[in-house]
C-alpha positions in Angstrom: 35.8 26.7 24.1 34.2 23.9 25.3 33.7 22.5 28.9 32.9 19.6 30.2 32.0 19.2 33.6 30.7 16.6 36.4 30.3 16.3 40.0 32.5 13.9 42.2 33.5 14.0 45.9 36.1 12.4 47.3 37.4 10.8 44.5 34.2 9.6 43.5 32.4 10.7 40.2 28.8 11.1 41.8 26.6 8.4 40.6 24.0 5.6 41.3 22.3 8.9 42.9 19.4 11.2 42.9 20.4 14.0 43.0 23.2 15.8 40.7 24.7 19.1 41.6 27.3 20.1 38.9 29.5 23.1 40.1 30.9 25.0 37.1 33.8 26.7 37.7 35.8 29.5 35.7 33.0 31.3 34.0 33.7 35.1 33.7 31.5 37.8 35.4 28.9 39.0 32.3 30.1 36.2 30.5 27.9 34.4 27.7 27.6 30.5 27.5 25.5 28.0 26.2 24.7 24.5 28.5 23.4 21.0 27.9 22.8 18.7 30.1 24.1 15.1 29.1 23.1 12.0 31.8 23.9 7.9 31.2 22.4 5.3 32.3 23.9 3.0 34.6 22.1 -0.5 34.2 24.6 -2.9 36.5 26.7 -1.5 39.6 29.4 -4.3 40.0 32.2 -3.6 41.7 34.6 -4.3 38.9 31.9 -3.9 36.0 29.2 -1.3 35.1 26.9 -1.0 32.4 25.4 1.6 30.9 22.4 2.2 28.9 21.0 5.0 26.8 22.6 8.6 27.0 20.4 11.8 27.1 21.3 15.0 25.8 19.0 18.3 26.6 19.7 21.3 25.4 21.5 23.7 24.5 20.7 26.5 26.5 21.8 30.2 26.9 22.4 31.6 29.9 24.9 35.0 30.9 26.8 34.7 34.4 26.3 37.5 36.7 28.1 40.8 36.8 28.7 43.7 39.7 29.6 46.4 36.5 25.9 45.3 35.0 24.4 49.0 34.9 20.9 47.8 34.5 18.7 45.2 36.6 15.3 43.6 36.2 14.2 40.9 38.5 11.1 39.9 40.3 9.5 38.6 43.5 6.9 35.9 44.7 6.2 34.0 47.9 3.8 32.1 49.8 2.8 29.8 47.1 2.4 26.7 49.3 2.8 24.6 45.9 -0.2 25.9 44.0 1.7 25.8 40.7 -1.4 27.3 38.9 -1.5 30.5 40.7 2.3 30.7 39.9 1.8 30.4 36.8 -1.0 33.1 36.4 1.7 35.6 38.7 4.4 35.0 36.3 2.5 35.8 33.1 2.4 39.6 34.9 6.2 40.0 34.6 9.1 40.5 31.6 10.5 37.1 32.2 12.5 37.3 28.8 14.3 40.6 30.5 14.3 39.1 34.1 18.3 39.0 35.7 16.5 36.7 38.7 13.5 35.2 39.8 13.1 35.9 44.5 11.1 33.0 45.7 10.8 34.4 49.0 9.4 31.8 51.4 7.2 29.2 52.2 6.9 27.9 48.5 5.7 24.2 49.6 3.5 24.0 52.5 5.5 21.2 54.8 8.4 18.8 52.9 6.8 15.6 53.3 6.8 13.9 49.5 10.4 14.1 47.5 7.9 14.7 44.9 6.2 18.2 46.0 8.8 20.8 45.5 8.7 19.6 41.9 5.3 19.5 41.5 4.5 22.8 43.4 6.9 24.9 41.9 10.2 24.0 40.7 8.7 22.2 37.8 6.8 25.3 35.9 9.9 27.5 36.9 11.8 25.5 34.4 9.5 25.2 32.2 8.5 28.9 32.3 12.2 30.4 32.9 14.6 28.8 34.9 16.4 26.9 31.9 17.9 30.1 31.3 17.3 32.5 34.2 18.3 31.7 38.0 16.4 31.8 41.1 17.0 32.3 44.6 15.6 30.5 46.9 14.9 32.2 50.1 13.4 29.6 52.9 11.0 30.9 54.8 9.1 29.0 57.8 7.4 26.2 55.4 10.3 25.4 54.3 11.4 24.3 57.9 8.7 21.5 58.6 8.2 18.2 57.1 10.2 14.8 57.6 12.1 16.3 54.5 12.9 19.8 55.5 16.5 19.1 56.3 17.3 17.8 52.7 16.1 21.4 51.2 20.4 22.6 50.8 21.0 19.3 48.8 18.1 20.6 46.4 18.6 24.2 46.4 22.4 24.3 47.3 23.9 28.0 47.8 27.7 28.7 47.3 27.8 29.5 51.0 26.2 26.3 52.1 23.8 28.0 54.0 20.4 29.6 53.6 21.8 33.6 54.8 24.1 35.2 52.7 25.1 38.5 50.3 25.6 39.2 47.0 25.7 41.9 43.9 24.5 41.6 41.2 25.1 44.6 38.7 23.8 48.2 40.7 22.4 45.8 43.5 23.6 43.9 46.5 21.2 42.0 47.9 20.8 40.8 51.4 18.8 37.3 52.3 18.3 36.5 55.5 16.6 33.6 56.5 14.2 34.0 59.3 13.3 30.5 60.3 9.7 29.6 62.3 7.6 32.1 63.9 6.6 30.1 67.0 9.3 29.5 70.1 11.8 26.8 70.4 9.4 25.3 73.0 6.2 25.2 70.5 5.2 21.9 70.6 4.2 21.5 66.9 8.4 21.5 66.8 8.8 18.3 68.9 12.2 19.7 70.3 14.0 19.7 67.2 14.8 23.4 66.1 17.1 25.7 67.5 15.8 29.1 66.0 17.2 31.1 68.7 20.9 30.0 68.3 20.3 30.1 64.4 19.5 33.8 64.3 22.1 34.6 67.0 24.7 33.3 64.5 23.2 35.6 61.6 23.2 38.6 63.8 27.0 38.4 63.5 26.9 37.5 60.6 25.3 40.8 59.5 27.5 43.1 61.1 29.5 42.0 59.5 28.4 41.7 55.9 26.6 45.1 55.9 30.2 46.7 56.5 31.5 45.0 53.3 32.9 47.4 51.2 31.4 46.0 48.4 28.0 45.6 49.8 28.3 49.9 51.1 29.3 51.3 47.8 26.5 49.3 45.5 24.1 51.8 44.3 21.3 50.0 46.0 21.0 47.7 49.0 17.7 45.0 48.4 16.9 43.4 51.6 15.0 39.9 51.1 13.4 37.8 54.3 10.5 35.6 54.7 9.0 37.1 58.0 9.1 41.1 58.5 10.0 41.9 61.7 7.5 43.2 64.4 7.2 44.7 67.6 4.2 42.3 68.2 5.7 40.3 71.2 3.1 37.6 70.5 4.8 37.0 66.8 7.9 35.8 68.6 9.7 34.9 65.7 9.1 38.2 63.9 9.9 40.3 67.0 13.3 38.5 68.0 14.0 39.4 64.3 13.2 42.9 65.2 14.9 43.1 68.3 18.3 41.3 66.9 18.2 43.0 63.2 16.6 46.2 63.1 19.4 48.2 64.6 21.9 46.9 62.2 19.6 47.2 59.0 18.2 50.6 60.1 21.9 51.7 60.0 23.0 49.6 56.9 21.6 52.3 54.4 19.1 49.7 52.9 17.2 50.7 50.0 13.8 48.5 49.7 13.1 45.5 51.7 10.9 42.8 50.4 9.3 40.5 52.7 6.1 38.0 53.0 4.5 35.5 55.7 1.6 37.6 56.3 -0.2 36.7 53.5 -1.7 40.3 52.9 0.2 43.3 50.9 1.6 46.3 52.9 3.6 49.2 52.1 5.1 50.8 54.9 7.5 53.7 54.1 10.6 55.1 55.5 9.9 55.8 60.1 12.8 57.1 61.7 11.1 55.4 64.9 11.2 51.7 63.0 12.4 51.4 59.8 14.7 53.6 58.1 13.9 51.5 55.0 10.6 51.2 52.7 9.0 48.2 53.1 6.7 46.2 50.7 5.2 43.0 51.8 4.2 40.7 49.1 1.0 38.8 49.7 0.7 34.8 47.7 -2.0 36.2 44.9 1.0 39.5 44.1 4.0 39.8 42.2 7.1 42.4 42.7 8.7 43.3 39.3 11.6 45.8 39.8 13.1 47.2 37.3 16.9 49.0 37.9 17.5 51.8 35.0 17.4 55.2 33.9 19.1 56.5 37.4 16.3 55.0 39.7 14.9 52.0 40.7 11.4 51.2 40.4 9.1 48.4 42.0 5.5 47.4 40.6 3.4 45.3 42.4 0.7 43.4 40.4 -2.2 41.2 41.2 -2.7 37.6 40.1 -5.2 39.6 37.0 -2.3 41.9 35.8 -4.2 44.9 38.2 -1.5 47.3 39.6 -2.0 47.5 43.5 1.5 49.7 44.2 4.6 51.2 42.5 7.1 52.5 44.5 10.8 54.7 42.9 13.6 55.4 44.8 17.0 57.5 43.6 20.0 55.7 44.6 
């Protein structure tokens, strides 16, 4: 069977732009396909004529849609790459990205969004080149990803199907969690100018997650993944990170979460399971580290690596 699809809105086939988001629609859940990408010059824009020019075809690709009976998982985790592509490159060596269900980049992957041209050149264009043809990521904004004359275009590049950056989802024996923890500083920093509304924003996810950790779906996965940019803290001084604590904890702590992976602080930390703070393990992923987890065999097992292949932690958890 053979689709074809193409992105229009309001009537409109989208066109004469930059960007193209094609939605596919129909797919089933563990379902095979191959893609190619086809895209047509348009030479002259008249209102009653238009030209075109060459065609390009690319492809074809394989890719498998994702599926809540999957009984395995394999995915991994990196953040904090402020767009050196290089060191990306060396992480990703360190993992199975033939095996890999999804790539986490989990914050502050371009330093501040002032260029159309850095995501590209930072990042996004050695993850297709490396795996993103054929294996997704998810892109999980962290506070980076919030400055620049550019940072409110980020959802027309990395659209979600929820069209917003906080959401759920499950993925074989996994439901994952992303919350997006916007800027560490107050409202009032200056360096903001008056133009974020942090507060309000995480007020609206904190109902948001009471309600989405009650999900029937979401409590009877066989693990619940928990993925943030900042981890919260009682530091009162990181006032981001402890308004994060102070809204989300309680509902997390009581959301039976099984490993939360978080950055920001640019250094690695394991913190297990404190009835006083988190009832959760907790690895943070520094910028020269990679999290590969691996779901299988009955547990679930998490590796960090360093940017020379060197083992630093492994952590396995029973459902």
């Amino acid at each position: 069977e053979v689709m074809i699809a193409s992105a229009s809105h309001h009537g409109l086939v989208d066109a004469n732009t930059k960007i193209h988001r094609v939605p596919l629609t129909g797919l089933k859940p563990g379902g095979k396909y191959r893609y190619r990408i086809v895209s047509r010059e348009i030479v002259k824009f008249d209102p009653y004529q238009v030209a075109f020019g060459d065609t390009i075809v690319e492809g074809s690709y394989r890719v498998q849609t994702w599926d809540p009976m999957k009984e395995e998982l394999s995915f991994c985790v990196v953040n904090d790459i402020h767009e050196n592509a290089a060191r990306l490159d060396s992480l990703l060596n360190h993992v199975p990205l033939d095996t890999l269900d999804v790539v986490f980049l989990n914050g502050d992957m371009i330093d501040h969004w002032s260029r159309e041209n850095q995501p590209f050149d930072g990042f996004l264009d050695l993850c297709v080149r490396r795996f993103a043809r054929e294996t997704p990521f998810v892109y999980v904004r962290g506070n980076h990803e919030t400055r620049g004359v550019l940072a409110r275009s980020l959802m027309d590049y990395f659209p979600t199907p929820y069209g917003r950056h906080y959401y759920a989802f499950r993925h074989g024996p996994v439901s994952f969690l992303v919350l997006d923890t916007g800027e560490d500083k107050p409202d009032s920093n200056k360096e903001y100018s008056g133009l974020v509304d942090f507060d309000a924003y995480r007020a609206e996810q904190t109902q948001w997650l009471r309600r989405a950790v009650q999900e029937e779906w979401f409590r009877t996965s066989r693990y619940r993944v928990l993925l943030m940019h900042m981890p919260p803290s009682v530091d009162a001084r990181a006032y981001g990170a402890a308004q994060i604590h102070s809204l989300w904890s309680p509902i997390l702590n009581g959301a039976r979460i099984d490993l939360a992976l978080f950055g920001h602080t640019h250094r690695f930390a394991r913190i297990d399971v404190n009835e006083s703070a988190n009832h959760y393990p907790i690895l943070v992923n520094a910028p020269d580290m990679v999290v590969h987890v691996d779901v299988s065999n009955g547990r679930l097992e998490a590796t960090v690596k360093k940017i020379d292949g060197q083992v630093v932690d492994t952590i396995t958890l029973k459902p």
